[in-house]
C-alpha positions in Angstrom: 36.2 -6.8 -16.6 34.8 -7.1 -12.8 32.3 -5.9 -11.5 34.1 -3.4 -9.5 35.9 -2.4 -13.0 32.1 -1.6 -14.3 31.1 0.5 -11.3 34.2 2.3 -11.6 33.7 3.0 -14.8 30.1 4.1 -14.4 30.9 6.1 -11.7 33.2 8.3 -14.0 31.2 8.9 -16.7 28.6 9.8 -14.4 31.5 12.5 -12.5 32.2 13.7 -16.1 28.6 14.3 -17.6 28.1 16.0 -14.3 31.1 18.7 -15.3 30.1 18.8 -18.9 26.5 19.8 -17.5 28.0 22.0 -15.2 30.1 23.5 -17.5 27.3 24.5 -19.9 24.0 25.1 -18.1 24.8 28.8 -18.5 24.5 28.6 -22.7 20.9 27.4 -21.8 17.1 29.2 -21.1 15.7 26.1 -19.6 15.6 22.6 -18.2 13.1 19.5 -19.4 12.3 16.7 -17.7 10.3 13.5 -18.9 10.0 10.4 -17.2 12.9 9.1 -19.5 15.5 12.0 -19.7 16.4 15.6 -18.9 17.4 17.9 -21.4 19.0 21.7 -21.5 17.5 23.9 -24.2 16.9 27.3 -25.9 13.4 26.6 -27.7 10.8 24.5 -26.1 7.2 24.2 -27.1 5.1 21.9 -25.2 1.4 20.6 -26.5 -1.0 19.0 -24.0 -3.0 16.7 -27.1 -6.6 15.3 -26.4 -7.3 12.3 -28.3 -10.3 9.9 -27.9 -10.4 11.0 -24.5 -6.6 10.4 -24.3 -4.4 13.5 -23.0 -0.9 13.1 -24.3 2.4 15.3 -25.0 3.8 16.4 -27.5 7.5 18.4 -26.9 9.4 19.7 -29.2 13.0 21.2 -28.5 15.7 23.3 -30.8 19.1 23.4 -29.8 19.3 21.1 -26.9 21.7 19.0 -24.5 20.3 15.3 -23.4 21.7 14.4 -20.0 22.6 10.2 -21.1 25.7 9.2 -20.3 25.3 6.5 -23.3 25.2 9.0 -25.8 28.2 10.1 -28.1 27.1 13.5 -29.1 24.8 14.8 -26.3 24.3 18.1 -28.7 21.0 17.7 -31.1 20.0 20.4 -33.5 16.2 19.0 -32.1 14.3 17.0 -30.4 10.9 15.6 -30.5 9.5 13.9 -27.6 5.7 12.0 -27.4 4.7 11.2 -23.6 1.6 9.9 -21.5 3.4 11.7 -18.4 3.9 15.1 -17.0 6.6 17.0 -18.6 8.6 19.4 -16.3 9.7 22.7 -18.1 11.7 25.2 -15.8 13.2 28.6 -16.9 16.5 29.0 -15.7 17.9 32.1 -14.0 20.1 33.8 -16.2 22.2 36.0 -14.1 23.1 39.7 -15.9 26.3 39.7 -14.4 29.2 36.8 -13.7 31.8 37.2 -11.3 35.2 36.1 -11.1 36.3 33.3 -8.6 38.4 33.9 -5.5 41.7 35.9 -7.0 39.9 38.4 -9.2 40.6 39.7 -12.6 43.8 37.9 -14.6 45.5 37.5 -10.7 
């Protein structure tokens, strides 16, 4: 395989987590992000710990999408994550209403 091959390849599975994330953001309540990965969830609970003078995190998600386009099953029942670095937690907007694209109803 070249190395043009490998970036190719890369490049796809990078264009087709992008869709799958697309494609599913809407199931979700909110967006993590740790220095390692970024997840989609429905349950987060995030604990700042204090030990010896040591302030770490512990993050724990239910029902959860990992963006990692290594992964064969990017669904997990949970997740527990332990990190020395700031976790970013963001509610996402969940629109009451979703309208149709250009064409409208069944046209």
């Amino acid at each position: 395989m070249s190395a043009e091959d490998l970036e190719n390849y890369e490049t796809e599975m990078e264009l087709q987590l992008y869709r799958e994330y697309r494609d599913i953001a809407a199931q979700f309540s909110y967006v993590v992000e740790t220095e390692r990965r970024f997840y989609l969830t429905n349950e987060v609970d995030l604990k700042p710990v204090n030990a010896d003078g040591e302030v770490y995190f512990e993050l724990t998600m239910r029902d959860a999408w990992v963006w990692d386009m290594y992964r064969p099953a990017r669904f997990v029942k949970s997740v527990r994550v332990v990190t020395f670095k700031d976790v970013n937690v963001e509610e996402l907007d969940k629109p009451d209403l979703a309208l149709p694209d250009k064409g409208g109803f069944g046209r």
